[in-house]
ZADO-1210 file (C-alpha; in nm, 4 decimals, padded with zeros to 6 digits):
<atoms>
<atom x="02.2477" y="04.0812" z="01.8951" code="UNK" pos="1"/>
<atom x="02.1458" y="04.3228" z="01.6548" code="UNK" pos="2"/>
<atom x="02.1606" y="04.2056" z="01.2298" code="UNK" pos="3"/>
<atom x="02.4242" y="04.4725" z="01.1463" code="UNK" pos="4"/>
<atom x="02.6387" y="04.3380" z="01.4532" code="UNK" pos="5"/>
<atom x="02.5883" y="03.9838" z="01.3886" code="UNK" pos="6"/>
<atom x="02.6348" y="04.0196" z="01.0061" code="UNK" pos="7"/>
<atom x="03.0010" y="04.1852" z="01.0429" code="UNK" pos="8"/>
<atom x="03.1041" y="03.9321" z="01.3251" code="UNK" pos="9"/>
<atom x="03.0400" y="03.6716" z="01.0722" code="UNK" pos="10"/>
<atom x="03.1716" y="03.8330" z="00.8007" code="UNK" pos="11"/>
<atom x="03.4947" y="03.6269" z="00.6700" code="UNK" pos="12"/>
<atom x="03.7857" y="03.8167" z="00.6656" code="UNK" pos="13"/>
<atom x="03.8920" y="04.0417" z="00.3477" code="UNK" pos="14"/>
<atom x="03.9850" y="03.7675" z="00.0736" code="UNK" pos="15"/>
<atom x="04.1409" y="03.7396" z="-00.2930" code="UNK" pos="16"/>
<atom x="04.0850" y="03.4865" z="-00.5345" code="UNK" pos="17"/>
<atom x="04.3848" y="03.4182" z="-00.6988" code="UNK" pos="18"/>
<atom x="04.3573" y="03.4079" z="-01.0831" code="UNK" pos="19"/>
<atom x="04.6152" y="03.3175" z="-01.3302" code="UNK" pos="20"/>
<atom x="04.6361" y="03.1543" z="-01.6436" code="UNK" pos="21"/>
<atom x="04.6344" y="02.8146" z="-01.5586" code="UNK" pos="22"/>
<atom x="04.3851" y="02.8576" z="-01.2556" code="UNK" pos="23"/>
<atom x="04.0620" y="02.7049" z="-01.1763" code="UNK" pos="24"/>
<atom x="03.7849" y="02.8434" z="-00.9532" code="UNK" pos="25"/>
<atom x="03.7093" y="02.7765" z="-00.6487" code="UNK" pos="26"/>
<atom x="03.4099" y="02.6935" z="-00.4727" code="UNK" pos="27"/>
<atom x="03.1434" y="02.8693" z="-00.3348" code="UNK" pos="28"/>
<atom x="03.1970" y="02.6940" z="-00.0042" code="UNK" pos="29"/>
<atom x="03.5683" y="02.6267" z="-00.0310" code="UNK" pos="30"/>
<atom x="03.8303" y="02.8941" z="00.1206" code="UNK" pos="31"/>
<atom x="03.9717" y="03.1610" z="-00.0816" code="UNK" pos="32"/>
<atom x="04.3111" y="03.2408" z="-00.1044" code="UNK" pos="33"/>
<atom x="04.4129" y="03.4485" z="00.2219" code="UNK" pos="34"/>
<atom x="04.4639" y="03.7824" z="00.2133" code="UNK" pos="35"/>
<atom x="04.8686" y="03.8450" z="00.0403" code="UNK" pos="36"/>
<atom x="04.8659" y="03.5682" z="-00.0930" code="UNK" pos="37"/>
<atom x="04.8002" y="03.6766" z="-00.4039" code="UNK" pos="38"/>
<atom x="05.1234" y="03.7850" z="-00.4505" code="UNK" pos="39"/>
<atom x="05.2831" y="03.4325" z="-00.4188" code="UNK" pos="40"/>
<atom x="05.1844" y="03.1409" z="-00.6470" code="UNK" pos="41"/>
<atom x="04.8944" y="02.8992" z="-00.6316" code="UNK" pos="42"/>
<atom x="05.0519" y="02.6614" z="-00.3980" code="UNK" pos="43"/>
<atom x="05.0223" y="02.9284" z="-00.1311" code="UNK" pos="44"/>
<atom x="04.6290" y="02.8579" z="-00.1785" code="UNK" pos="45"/>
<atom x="04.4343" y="02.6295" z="00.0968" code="UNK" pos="46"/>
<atom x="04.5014" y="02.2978" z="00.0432" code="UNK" pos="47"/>
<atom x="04.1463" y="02.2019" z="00.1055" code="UNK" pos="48"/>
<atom x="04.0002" y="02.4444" z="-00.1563" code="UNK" pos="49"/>
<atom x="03.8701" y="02.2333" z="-00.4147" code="UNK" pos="50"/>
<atom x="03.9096" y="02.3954" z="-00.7789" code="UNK" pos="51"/>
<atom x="03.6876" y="02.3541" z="-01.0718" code="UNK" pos="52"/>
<atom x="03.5255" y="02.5570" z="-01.3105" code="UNK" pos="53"/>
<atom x="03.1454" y="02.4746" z="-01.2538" code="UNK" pos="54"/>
<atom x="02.9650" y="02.1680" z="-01.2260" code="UNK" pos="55"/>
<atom x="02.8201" y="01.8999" z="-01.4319" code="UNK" pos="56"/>
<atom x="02.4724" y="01.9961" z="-01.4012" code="UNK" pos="57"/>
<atom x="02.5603" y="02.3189" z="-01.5721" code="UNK" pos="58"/>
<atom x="02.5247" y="02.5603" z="-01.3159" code="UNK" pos="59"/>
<atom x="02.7562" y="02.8761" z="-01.2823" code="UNK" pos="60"/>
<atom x="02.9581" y="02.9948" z="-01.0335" code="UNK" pos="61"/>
<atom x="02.8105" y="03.2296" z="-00.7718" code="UNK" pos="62"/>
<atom x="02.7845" y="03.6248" z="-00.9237" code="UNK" pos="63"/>
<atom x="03.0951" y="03.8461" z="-00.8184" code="UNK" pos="64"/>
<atom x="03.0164" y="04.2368" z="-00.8818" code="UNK" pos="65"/>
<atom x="03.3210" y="04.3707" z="-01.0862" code="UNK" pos="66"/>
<atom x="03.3985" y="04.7713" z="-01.0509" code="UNK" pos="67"/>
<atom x="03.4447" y="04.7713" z="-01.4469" code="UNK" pos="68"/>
<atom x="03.6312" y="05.1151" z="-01.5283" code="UNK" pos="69"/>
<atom x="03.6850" y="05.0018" z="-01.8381" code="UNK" pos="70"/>
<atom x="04.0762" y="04.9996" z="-01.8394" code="UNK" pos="71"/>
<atom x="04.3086" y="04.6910" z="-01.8992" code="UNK" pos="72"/>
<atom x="04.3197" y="04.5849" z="-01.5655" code="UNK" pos="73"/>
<atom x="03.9130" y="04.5587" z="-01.4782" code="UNK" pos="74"/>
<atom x="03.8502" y="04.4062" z="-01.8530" code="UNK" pos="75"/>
<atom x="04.1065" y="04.1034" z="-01.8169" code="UNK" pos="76"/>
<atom x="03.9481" y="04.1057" z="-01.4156" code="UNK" pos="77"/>
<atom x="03.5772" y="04.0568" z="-01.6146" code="UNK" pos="78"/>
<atom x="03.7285" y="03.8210" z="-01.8808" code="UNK" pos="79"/>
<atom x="03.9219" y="03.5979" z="-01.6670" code="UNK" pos="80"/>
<atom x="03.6217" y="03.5671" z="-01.3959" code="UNK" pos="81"/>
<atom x="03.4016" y="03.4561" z="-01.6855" code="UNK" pos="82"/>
<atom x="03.6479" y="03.1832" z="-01.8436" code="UNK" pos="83"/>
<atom x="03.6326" y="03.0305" z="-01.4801" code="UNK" pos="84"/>
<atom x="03.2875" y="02.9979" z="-01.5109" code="UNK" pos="85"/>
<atom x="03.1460" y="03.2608" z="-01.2199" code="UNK" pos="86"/>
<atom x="02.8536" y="03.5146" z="-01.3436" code="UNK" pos="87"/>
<atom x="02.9783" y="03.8968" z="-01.3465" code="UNK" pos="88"/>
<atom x="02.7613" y="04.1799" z="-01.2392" code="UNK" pos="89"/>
<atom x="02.9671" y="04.4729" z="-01.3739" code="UNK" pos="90"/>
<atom x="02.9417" y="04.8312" z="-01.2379" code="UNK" pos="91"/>
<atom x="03.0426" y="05.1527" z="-01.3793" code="UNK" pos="92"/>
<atom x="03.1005" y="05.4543" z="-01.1387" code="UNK" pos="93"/>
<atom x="03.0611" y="05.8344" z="-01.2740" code="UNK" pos="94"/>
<atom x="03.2072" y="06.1035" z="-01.0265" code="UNK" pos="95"/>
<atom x="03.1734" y="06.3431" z="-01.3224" code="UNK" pos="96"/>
<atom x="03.5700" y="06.3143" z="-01.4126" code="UNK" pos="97"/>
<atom x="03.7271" y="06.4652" z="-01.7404" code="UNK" pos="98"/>
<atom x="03.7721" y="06.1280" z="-01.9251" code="UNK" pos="99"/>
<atom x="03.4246" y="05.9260" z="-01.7981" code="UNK" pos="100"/>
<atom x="03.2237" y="05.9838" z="-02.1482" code="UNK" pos="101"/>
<atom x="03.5080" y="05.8265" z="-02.3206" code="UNK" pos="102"/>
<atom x="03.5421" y="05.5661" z="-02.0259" code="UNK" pos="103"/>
<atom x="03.1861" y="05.4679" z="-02.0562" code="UNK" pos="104"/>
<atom x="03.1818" y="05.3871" z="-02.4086" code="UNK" pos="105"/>
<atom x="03.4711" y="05.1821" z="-02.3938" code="UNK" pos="106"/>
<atom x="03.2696" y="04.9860" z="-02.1300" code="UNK" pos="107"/>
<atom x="02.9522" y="04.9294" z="-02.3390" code="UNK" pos="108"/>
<atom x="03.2121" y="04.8074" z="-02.6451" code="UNK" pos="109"/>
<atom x="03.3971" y="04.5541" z="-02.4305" code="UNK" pos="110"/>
<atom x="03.0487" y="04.4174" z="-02.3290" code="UNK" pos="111"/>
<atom x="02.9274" y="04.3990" z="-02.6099" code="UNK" pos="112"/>
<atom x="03.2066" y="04.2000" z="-02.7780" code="UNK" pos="113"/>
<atom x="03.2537" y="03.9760" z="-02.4623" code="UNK" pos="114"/>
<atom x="02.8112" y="03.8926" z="-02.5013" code="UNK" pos="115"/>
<atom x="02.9323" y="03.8469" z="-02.8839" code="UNK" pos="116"/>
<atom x="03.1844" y="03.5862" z="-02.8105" code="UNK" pos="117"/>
<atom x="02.9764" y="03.3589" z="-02.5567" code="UNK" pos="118"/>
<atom x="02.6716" y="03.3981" z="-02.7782" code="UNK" pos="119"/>
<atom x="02.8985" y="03.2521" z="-03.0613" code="UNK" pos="120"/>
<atom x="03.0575" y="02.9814" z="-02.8493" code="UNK" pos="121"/>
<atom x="02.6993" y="02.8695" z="-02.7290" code="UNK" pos="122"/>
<atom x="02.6057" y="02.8505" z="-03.0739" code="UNK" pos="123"/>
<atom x="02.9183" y="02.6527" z="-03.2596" code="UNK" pos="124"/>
<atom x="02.9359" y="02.3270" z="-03.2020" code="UNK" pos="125"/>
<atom x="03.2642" y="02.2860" z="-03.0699" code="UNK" pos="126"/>
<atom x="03.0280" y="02.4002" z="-02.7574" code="UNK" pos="127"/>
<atom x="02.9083" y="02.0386" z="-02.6908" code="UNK" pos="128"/>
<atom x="03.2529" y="01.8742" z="-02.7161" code="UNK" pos="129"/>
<atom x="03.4468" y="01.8198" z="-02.4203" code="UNK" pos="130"/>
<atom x="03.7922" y="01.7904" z="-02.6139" code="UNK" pos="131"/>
<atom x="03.8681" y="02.1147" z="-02.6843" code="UNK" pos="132"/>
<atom x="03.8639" y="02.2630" z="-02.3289" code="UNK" pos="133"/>
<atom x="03.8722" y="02.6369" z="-02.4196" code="UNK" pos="134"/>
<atom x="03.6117" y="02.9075" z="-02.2164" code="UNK" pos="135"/>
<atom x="03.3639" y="03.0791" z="-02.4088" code="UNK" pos="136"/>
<atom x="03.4575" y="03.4144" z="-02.2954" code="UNK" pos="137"/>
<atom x="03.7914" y="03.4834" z="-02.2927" code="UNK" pos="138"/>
<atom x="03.9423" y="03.1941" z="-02.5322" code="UNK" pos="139"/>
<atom x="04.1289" y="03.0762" z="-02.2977" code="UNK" pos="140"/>
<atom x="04.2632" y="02.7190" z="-02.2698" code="UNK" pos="141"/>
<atom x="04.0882" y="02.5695" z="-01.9223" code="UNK" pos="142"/>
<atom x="04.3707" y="02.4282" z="-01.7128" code="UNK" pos="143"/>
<atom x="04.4573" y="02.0549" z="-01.8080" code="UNK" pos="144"/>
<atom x="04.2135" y="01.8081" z="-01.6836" code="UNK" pos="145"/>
<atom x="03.9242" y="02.0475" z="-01.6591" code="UNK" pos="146"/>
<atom x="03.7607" y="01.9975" z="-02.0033" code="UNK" pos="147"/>
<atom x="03.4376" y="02.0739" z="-01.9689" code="UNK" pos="148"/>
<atom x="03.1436" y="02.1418" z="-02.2417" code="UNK" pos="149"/>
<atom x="03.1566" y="02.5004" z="-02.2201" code="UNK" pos="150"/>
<atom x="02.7883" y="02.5105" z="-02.2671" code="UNK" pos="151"/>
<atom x="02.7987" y="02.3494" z="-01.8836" code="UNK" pos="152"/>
<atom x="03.0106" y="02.6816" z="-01.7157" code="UNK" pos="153"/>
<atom x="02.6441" y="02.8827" z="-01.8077" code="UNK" pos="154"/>
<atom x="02.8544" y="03.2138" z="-01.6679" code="UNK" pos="155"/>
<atom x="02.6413" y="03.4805" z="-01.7600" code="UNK" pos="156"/>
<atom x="02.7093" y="03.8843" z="-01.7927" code="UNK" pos="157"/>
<atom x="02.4661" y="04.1181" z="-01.6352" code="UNK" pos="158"/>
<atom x="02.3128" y="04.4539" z="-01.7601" code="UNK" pos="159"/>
<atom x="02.5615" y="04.7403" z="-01.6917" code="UNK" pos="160"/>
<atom x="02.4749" y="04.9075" z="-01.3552" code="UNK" pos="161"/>
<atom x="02.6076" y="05.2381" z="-01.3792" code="UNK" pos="162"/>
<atom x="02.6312" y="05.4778" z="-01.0185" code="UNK" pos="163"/>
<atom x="02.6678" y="05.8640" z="-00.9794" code="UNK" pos="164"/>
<atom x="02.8881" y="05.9490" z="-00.7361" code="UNK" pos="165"/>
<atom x="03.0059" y="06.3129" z="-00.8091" code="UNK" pos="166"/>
<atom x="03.3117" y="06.4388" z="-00.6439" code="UNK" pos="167"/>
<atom x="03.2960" y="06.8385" z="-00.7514" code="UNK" pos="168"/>
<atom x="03.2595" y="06.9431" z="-00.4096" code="UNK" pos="169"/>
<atom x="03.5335" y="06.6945" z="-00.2897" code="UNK" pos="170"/>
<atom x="03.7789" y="06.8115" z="-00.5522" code="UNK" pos="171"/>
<atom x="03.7218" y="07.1196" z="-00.6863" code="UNK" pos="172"/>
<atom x="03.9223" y="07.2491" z="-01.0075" code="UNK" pos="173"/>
<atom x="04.1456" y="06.9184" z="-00.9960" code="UNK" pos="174"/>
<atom x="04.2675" y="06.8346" z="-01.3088" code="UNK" pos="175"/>
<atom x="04.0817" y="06.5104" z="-01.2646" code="UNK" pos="176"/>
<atom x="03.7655" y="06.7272" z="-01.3536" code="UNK" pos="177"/>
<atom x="03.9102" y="07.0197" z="-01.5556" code="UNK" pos="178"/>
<atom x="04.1334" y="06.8148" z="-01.7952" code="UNK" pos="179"/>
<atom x="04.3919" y="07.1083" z="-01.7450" code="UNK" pos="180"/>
<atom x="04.7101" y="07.0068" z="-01.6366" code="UNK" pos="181"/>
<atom x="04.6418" y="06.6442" z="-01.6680" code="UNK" pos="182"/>
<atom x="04.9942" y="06.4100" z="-01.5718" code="UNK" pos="183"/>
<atom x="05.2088" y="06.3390" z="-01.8901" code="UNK" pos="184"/>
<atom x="05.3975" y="06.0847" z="-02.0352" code="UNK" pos="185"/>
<atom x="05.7077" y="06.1769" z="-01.8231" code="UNK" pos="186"/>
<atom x="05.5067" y="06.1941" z="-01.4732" code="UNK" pos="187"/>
<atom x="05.5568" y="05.9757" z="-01.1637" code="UNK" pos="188"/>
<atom x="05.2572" y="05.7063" z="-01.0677" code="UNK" pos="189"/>
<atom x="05.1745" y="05.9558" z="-00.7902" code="UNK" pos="190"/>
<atom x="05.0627" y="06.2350" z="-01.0043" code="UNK" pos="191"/>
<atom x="04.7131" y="06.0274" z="-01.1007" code="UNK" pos="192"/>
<atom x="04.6594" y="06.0179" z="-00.7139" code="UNK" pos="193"/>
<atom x="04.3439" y="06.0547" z="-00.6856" code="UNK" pos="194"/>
<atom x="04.1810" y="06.1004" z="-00.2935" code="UNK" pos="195"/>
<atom x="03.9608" y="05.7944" z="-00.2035" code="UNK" pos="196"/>
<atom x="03.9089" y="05.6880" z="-00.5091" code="UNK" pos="197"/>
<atom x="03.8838" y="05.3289" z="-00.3698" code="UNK" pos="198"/>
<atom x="03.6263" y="05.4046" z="-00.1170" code="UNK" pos="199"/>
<atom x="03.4264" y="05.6612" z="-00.3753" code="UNK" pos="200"/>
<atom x="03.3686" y="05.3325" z="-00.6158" code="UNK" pos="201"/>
<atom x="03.2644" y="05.0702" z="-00.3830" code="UNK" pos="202"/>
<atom x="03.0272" y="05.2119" z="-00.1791" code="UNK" pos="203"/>
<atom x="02.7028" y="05.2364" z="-00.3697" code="UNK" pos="204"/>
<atom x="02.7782" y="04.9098" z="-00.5793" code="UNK" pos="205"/>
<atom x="02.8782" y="04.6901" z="-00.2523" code="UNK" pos="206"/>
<atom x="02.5540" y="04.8338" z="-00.0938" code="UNK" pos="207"/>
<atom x="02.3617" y="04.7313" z="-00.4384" code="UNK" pos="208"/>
<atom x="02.5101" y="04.3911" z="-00.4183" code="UNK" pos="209"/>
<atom x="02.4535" y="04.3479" z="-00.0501" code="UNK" pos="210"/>
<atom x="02.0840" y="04.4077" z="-00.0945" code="UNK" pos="211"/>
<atom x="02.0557" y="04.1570" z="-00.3813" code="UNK" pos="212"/>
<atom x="02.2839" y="03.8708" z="-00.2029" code="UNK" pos="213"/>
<atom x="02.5934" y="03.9408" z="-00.3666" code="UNK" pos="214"/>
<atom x="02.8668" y="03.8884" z="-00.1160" code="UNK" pos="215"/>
<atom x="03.1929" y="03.9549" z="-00.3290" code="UNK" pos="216"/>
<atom x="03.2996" y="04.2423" z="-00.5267" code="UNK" pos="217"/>
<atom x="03.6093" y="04.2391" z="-00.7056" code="UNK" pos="218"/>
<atom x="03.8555" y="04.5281" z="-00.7851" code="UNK" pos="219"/>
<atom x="04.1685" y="04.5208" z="-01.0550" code="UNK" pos="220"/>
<atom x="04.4251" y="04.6443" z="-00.8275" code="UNK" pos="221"/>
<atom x="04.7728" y="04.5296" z="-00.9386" code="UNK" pos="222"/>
<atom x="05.0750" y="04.4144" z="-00.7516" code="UNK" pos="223"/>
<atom x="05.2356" y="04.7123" z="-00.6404" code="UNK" pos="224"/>
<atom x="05.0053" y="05.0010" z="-00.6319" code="UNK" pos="225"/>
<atom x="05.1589" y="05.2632" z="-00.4219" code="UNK" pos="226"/>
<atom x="04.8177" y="05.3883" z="-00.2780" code="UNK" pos="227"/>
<atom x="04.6958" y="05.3909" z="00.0570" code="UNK" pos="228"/>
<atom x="04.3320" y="05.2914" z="-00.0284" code="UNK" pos="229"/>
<atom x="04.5085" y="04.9873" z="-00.2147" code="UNK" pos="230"/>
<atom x="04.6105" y="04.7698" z="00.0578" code="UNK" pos="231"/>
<atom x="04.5254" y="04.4784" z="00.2670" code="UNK" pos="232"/>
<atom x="04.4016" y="04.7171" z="00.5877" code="UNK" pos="233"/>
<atom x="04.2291" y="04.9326" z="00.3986" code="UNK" pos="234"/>
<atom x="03.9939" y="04.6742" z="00.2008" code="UNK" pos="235"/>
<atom x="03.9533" y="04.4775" z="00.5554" code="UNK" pos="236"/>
<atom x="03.8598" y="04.7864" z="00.7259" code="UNK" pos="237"/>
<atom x="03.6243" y="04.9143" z="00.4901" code="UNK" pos="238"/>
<atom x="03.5016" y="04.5128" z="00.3971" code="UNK" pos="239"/>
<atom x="03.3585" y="04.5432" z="00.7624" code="UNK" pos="240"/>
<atom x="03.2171" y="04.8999" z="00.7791" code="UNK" pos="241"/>
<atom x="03.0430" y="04.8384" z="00.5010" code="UNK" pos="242"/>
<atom x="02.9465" y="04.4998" z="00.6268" code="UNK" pos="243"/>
<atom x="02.8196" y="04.6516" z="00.9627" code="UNK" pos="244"/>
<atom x="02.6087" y="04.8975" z="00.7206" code="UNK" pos="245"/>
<atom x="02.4089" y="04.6694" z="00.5296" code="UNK" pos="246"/>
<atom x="02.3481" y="04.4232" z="00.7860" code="UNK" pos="247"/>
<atom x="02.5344" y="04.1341" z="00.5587" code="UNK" pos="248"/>
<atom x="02.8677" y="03.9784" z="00.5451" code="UNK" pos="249"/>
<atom x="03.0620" y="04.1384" z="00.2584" code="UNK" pos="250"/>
<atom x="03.4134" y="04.0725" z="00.0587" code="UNK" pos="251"/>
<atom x="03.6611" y="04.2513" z="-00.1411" code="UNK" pos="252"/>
<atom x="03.8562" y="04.0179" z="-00.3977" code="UNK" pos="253"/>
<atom x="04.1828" y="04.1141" z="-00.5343" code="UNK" pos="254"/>
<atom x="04.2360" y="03.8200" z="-00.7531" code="UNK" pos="255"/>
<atom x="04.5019" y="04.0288" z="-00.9909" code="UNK" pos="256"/>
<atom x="04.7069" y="04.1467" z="-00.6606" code="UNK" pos="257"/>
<atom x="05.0176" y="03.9150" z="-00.7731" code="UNK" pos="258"/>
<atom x="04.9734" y="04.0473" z="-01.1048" code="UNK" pos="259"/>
<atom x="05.1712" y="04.3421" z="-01.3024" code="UNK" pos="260"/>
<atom x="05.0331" y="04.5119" z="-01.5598" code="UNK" pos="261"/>
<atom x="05.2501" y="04.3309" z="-01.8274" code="UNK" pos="262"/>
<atom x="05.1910" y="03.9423" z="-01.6554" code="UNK" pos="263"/>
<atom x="04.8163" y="04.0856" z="-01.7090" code="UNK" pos="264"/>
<atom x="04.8121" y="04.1694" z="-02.0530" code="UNK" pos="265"/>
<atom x="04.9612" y="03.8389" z="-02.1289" code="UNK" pos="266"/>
<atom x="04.7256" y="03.6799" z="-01.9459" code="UNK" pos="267"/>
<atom x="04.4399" y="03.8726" z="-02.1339" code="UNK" pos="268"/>
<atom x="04.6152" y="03.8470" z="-02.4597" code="UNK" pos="269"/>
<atom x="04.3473" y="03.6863" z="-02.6292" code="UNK" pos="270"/>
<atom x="04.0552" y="03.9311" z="-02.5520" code="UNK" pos="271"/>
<atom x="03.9559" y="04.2370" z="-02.7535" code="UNK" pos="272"/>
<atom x="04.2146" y="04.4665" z="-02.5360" code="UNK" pos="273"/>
<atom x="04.1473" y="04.7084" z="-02.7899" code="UNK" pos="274"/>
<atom x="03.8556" y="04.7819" z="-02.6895" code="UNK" pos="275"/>
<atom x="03.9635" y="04.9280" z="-02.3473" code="UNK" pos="276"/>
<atom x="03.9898" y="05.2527" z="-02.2370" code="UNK" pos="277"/>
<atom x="04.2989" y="05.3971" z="-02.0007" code="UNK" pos="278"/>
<atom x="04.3079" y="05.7448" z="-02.0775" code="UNK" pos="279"/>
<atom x="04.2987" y="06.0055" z="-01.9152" code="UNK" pos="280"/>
<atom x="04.2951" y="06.2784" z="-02.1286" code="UNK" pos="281"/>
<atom x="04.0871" y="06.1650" z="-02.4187" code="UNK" pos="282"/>
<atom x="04.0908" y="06.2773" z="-02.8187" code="UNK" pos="283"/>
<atom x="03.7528" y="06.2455" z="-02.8589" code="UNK" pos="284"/>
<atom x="03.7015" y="05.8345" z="-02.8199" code="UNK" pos="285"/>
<atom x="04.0512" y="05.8017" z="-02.8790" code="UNK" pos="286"/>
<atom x="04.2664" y="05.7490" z="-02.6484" code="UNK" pos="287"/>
<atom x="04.5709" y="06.0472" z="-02.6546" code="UNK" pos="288"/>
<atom x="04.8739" y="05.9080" z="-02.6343" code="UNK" pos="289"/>
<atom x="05.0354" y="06.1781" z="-02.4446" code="UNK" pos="290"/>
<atom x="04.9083" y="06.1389" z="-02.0560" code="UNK" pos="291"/>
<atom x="05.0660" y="05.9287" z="-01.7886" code="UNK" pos="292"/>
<atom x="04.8317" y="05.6154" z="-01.8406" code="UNK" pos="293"/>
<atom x="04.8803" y="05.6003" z="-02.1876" code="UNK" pos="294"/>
<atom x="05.2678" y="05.5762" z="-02.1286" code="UNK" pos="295"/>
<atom x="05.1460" y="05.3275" z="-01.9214" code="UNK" pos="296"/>
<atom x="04.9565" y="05.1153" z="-02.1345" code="UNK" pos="297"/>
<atom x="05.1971" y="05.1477" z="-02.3970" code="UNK" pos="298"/>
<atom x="05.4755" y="05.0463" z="-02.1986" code="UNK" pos="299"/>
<atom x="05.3188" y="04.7412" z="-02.0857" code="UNK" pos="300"/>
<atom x="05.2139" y="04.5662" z="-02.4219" code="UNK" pos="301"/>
<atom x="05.5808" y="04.6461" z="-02.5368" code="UNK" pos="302"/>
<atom x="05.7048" y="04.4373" z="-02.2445" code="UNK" pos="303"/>
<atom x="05.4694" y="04.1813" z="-02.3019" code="UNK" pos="304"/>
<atom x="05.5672" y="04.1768" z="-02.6279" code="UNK" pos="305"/>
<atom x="05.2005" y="04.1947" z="-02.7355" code="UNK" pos="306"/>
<atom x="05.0660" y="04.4001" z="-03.0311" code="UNK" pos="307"/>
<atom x="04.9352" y="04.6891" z="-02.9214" code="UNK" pos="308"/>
<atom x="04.5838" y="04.7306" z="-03.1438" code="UNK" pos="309"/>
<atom x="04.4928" y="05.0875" z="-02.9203" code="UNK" pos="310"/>
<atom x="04.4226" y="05.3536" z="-03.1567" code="UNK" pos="311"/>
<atom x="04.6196" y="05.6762" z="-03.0341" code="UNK" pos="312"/>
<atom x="04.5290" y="05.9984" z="-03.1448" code="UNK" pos="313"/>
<atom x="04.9556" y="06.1035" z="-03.1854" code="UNK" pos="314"/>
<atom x="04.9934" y="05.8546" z="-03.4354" code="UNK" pos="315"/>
<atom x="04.8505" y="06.0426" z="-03.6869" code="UNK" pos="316"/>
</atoms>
């Protein structure tokens, strides 16, 4: 049988590893949670998936590639994945849109203060004592009974990998690229539409990872994103074309699926969400106020009753 054909036959089938607050990881060669059932609650996982954040000997988690836009959703996604102790190769995709300069350096400053706060937790040393059970990168209580030295989770953030993958031809003078007309405040969730998006951003980094032995890459979508490159056939069908094109078995985790965008932000409450980027019609590095996603954002930390610490370029 040829590789390509043998790799997609034993590819598993498209997968989500369910994350919330209280959740441990799972695995490497335990199940994941089935595909949907993200949007239940963590009973609905395997039975025989046995959860713990890493192991005694110190070793991480196996590396998940993260598509890192740089927005609320993929930051918590990088955060979370972290606190449960799994290594995150993050990639950034440019397709040469209106906001990506913006985008890009709100990337580099989440990084950076994410690398700041496990460098400081390796150094304190509250690092060696089991007692305090908290993760070194998102500050996050570990679930009862899982107190382990956070020196011993060793989850580690890789360089930035950043893709081109322009989209002029595809889209022409949308406002995506023009910045002219861009939704408002007022718009429906269909105006950011934005044509195999989905598909555009996992291509060249599942590719990357499959030629480096990276078998998962995990996206940020949110329970109940109305798009059709959002949903369970379309990350199975693409999971094995892309499979069958690199000649290895590849996955595309959802762990947020169950999620809304306020449940999120509580559950990333204690990470620098200031330092993300949603807009999409920038002031500078600020982010406008005005368009559709920062309604959006701005909606969401007022449900969660969070402070929101976002500089807006209206407020002024």
């Amino acid at each position: 049988m040829p590789a390509a054909s043998a790799a997609a036959r034993a590819a598993p089938p498209d997968d989500d590893l369910f994350i919330d607050g209280g959740d441990e990881p799972t695995e490497a060669t335990s199940p994941l949670v089935a595909p949907g059932a993200g949007a239940s609650d963590r009973n609905d996982a395997p039975a025989a998936a046995e959860r713990r954040p890493g192991d005694q000997c110190g070793r991480s988690l196996p590396t998940i590639g993260v598509l890192l836009s740089g927005g609320l959703d993929s930051c918590v996604l990088a955060g979370r994945l972290l606190a449960l102790g799994f290594s995150v190769q993050p990639f950034y995709i440019r397709c040469g849109l209106a906001w990506e300069d913006a985008e890009q350096r709100g990337v580099g400053r989440f990084l950076a203060a994410l690398r700041g706060r496990q460098s400081a937790a390796s150094e304190s040393p509250a690092t060696n004592r089991r007692s305090k059970g908290v993760d070194s990168a998102a500050g996050e209580r570990l679930a009862p009974g899982t107190e382990l030295a956070v020196k011993a989770l060793r989850a580690e953030i890789a360089p930035l990998v950043v893709f081109d993958q322009p989209v002029a031809d595809l889209y022409g003078r949308h406002w995506s690229r023009t910045g002219i007309g861009v939704p408002d405040a007022l718009s429906a969730d269909e105006a950011v539409f934005l044509p195999g998006r989905n598909a555009l951003l996992l291509v060249k980094p599942a590719l990357w990872c499959a030629q480096r032995g990276i078998s998962r890459i995990a996206l940020a979508i949110l329970k109940g994103n109305p798009f059709a490159d959002a949903t369970d056939d379309f990350f199975a069908a693409f999971a094995r074309s892309l499979s069958l094109a690199a000649g290895r078995p590849l996955r595309f985790l959802r762990p947020c699926a169950h999620l809304d965008k306020t449940a999120l932000i509580r559950l990333g409450r204690t990470l620098p969400l200031e330092l993300s980027f949603s807009c999409i019609a920038p002031v500078g590095n600020r982010h406008c106020g005005r368009c559709n996603k920062c309604a959006e954002r701005r909606n969401a930390f007022a449900a969660a009753g969070i402070a929101d610490r976002t500089e807006y370029a209206d407020n002024e």
